[in-house]
LOTORRO-575156 format. One record per residue (C-alpha): residue in one letter; residue number from 1; x, y, z. Coordinates in Angstrom, 2 decimals, padded with zeros to 5 digits, always signed. Layout:
// residues N
{site "a"; NUM; {X; Y; Z}}
...
//
This chain:
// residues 199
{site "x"; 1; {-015.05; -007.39; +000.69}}
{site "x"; 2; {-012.09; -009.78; +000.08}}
{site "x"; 3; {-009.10; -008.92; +002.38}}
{site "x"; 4; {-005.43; -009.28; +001.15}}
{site "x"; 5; {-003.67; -012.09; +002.24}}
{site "x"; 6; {+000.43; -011.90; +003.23}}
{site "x"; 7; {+002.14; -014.48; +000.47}}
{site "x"; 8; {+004.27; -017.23; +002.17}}
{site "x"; 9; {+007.56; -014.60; +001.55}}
{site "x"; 10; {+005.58; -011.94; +003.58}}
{site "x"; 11; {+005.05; -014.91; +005.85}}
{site "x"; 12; {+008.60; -015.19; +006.22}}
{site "x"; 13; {+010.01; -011.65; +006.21}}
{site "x"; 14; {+007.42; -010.95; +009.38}}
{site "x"; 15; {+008.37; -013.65; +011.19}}
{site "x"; 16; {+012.15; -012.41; +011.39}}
{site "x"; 17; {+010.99; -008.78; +012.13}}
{site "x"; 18; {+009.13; -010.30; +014.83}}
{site "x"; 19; {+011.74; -012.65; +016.01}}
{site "x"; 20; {+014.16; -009.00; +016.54}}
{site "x"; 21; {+011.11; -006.72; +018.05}}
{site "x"; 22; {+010.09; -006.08; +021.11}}
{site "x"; 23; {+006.36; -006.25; +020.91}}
{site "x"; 24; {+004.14; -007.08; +017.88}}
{site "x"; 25; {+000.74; -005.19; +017.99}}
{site "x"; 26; {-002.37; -006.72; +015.72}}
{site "x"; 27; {-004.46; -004.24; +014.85}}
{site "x"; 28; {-007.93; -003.91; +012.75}}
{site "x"; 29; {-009.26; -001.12; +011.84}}
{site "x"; 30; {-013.51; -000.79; +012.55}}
{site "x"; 31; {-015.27; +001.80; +009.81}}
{site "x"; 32; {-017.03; +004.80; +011.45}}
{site "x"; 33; {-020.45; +002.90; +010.80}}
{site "x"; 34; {-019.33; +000.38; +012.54}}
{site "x"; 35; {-018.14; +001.51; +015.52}}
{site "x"; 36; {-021.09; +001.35; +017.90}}
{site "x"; 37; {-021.76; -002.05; +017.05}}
{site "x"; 38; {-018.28; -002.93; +017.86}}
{site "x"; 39; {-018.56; -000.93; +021.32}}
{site "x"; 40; {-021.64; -003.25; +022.22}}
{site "x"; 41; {-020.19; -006.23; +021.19}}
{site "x"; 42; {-017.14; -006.12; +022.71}}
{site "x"; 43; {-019.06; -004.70; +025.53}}
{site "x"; 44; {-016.69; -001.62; +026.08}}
{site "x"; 45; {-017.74; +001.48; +028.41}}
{site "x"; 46; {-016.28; +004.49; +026.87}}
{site "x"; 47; {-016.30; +006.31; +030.10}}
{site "x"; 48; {-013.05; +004.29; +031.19}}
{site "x"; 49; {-011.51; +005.71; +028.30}}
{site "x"; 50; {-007.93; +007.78; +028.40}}
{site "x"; 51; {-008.08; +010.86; +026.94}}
{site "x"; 52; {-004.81; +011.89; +025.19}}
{site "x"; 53; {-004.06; +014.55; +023.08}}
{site "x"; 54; {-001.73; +014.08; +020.01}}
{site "x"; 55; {+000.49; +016.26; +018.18}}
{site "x"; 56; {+002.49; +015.42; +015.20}}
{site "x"; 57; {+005.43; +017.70; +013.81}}
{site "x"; 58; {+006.24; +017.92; +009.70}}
{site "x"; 59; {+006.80; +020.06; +007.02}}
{site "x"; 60; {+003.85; +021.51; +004.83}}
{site "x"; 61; {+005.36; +019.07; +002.29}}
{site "x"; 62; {+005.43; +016.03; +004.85}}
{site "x"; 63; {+009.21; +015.46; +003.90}}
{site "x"; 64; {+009.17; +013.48; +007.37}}
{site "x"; 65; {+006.46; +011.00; +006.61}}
{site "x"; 66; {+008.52; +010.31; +002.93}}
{site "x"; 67; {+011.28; +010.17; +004.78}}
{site "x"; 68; {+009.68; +007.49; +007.16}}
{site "x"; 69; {+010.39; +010.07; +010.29}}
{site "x"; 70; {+007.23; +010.30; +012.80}}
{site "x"; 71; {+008.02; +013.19; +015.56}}
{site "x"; 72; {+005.23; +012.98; +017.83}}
{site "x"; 73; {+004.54; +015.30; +021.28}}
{site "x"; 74; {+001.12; +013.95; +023.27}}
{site "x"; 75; {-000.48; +015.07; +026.76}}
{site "x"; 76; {-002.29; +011.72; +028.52}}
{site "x"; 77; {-004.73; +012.20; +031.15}}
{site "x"; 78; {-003.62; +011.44; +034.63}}
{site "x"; 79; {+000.07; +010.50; +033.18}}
{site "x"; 80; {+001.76; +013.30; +031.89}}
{site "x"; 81; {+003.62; +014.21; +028.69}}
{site "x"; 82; {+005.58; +012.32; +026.61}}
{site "x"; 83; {+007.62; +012.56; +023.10}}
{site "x"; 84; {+008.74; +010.28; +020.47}}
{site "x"; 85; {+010.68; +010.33; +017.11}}
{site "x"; 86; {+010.29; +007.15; +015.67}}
{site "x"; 87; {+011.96; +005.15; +012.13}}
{site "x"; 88; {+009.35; +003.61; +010.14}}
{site "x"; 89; {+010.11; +001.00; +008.01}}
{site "x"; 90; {+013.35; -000.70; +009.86}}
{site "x"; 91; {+014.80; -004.24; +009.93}}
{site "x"; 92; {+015.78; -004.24; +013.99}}
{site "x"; 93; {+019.26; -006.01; +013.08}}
{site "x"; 94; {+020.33; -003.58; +011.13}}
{site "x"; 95; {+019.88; -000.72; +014.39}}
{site "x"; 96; {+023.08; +000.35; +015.63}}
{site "x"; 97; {+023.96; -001.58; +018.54}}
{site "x"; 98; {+024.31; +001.71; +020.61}}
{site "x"; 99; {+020.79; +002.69; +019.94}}
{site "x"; 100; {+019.07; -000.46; +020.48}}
{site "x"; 101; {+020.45; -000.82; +023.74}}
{site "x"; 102; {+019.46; +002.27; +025.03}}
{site "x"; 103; {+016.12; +001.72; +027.59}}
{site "x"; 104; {+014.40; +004.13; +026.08}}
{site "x"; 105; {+013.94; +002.92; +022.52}}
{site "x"; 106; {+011.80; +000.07; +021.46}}
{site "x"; 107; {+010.84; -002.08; +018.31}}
{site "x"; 108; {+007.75; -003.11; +017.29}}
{site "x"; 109; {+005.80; -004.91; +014.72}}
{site "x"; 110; {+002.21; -003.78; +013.52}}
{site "x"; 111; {+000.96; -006.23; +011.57}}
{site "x"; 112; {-003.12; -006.11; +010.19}}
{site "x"; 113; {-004.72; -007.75; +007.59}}
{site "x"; 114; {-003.03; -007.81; +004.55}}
{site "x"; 115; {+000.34; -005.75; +006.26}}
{site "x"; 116; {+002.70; -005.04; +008.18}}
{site "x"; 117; {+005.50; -002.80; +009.53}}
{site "x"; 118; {+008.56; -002.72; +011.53}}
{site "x"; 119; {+009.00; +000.61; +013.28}}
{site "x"; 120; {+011.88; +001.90; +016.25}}
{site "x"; 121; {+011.10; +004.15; +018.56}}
{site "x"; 122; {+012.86; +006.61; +020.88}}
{site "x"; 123; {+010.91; +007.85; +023.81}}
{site "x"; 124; {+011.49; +010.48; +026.20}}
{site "x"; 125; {+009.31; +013.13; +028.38}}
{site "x"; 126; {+009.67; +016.24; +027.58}}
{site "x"; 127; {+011.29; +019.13; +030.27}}
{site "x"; 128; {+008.99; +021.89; +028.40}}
{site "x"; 129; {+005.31; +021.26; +028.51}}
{site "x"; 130; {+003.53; +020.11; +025.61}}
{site "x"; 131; {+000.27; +022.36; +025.97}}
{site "x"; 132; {+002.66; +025.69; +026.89}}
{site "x"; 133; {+005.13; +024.86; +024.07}}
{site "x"; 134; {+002.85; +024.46; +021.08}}
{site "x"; 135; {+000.19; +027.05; +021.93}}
{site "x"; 136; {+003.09; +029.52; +023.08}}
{site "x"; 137; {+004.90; +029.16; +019.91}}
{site "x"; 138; {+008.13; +027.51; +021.86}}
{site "x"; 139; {+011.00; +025.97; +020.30}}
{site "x"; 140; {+010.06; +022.45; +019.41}}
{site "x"; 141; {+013.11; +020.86; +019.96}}
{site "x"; 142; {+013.05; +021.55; +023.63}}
{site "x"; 143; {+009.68; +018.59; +023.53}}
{site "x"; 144; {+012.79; +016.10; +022.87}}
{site "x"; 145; {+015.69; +014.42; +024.80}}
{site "x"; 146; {+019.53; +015.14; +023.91}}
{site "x"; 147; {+019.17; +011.42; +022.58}}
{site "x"; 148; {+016.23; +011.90; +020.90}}
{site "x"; 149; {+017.31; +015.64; +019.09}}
{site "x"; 150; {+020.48; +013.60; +018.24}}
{site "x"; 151; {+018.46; +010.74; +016.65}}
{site "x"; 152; {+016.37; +013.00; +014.85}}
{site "x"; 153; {+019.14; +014.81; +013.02}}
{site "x"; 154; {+020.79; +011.42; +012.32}}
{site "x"; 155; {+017.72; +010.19; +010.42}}
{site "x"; 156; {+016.14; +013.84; +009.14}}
{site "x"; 157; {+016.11; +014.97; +005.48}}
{site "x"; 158; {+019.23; +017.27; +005.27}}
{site "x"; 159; {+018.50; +021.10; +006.45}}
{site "x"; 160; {+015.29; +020.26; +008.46}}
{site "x"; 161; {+015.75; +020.87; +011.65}}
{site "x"; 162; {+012.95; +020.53; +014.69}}
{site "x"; 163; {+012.33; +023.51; +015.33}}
{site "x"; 164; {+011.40; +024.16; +011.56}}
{site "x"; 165; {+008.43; +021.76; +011.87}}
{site "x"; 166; {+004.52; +022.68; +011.61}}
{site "x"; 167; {+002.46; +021.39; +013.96}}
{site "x"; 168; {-000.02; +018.82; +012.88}}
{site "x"; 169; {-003.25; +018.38; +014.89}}
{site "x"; 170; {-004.13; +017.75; +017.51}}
{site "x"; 171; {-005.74; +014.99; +017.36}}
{site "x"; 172; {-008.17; +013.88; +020.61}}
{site "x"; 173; {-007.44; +009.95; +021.29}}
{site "x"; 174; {-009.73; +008.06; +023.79}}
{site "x"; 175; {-007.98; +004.81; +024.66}}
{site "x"; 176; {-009.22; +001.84; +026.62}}
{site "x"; 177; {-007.57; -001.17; +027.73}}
{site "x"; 178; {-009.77; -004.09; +028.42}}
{site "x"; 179; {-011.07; -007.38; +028.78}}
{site "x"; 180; {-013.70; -008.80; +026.23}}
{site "x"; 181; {-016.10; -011.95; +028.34}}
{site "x"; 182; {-014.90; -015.48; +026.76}}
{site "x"; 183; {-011.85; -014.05; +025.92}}
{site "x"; 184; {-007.85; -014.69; +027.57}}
{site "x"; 185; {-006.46; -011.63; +026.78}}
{site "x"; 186; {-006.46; -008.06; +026.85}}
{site "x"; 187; {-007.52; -005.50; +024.03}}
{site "x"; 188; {-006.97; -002.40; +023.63}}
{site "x"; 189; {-009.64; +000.36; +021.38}}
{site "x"; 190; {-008.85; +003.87; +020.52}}
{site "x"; 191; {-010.88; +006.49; +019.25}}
{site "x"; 192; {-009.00; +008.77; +016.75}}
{site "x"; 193; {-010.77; +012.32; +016.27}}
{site "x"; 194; {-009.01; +014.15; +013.61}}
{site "x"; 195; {-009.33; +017.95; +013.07}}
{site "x"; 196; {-011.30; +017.63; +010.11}}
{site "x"; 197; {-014.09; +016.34; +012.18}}
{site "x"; 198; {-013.33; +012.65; +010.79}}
{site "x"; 199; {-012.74; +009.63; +013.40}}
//
């Protein structure tokens, strides 16, 4: 199957979103059929795998995801919680200088064959627990930072507040960070396992 190729504009508009980020992540997506092959070849033991647990927080309607608003609460093994609303697409010199300087928040390129996107990020961990607050019915919001609630609102559709948000999944992650022979640098593979049973 032919893959898209970026034209030399694309070329061009990537290389300033890079030149502005803070990281740039390739990724490549490996079909389900092709996943254990992959795992041999890149000679990857599964049971050093992370296990996280995902949740994502929208409307029925996904007015976030139009609105290019990701609000995301996740448990990781042996780490803790963490939470992050995220902008997706942004052009990183047109961020407020305020909110670019703050530690917290972060820029990054994905870029995969035949794409990419620019996305900012505002991280925080959460003073309610994840687990307790979702399957207790707790007030989202309280998953987020006073920076992060105030980003949120800043970026929002009008009249949707957190704590009016469904929760989406979860979704089961296994993550691995490692070392393929012959090669200089680091990978990482994740395993998504969505609710419907699909990976």
């Amino acid at each position: 199957m032919a893959t898209k190729r970026l034209m030399t504009d694309e070329q061009v508009e990537l290389l300033k979103l890079v030149e502005g980020a803070d990281s740039v992540e390739l990724k490549l997506t490996v079909p389900a059929m092709y996943g254990r092959n992959a795992v041999q070849a890149l000679g990857i033991d599964p049971l050093e795998a992370q296990i996280r647990q995902v949740f994502f927080f929208d409307t029925p309607a996904l007015d976030l995801n139009q609105a290019g608003v990701v609000v995301r609460a996740r448990r990781v093994q042996g780490r803790g919680d963490d939470s992050v609303i995220k902008l997706r697409p942004v052009v990183p010199s047109d961020l407020p200088g305020r909110v670019r300087q703050l530690p917290e928040f972060g820029v990054e390129v994905d870029a995969m064959p035949g794409g990419f996107v620019c996305s900012g990020s505002l991280k925080g961990i959460p003073k309610a627990d994840v687990r307790e607050t979702v399957m207790g019915g707790g007030r989202t919001q309280k998953l987020f930072s006073k920076e992060q609630r105030a980003f949120y609102a800043e970026h929002a559709p009008e009249g949707i507040a957190l704590d009016d948000l469904s929760v989406l999944g979860p979704i089961f992650v296994l993550k691995l960070k490692f070392a393929p022979m012959d090669f200089d640098r680091r990978l990482v593979a994740e395993m998504w396992l969505y609710p419907d049973g699909s990976r």
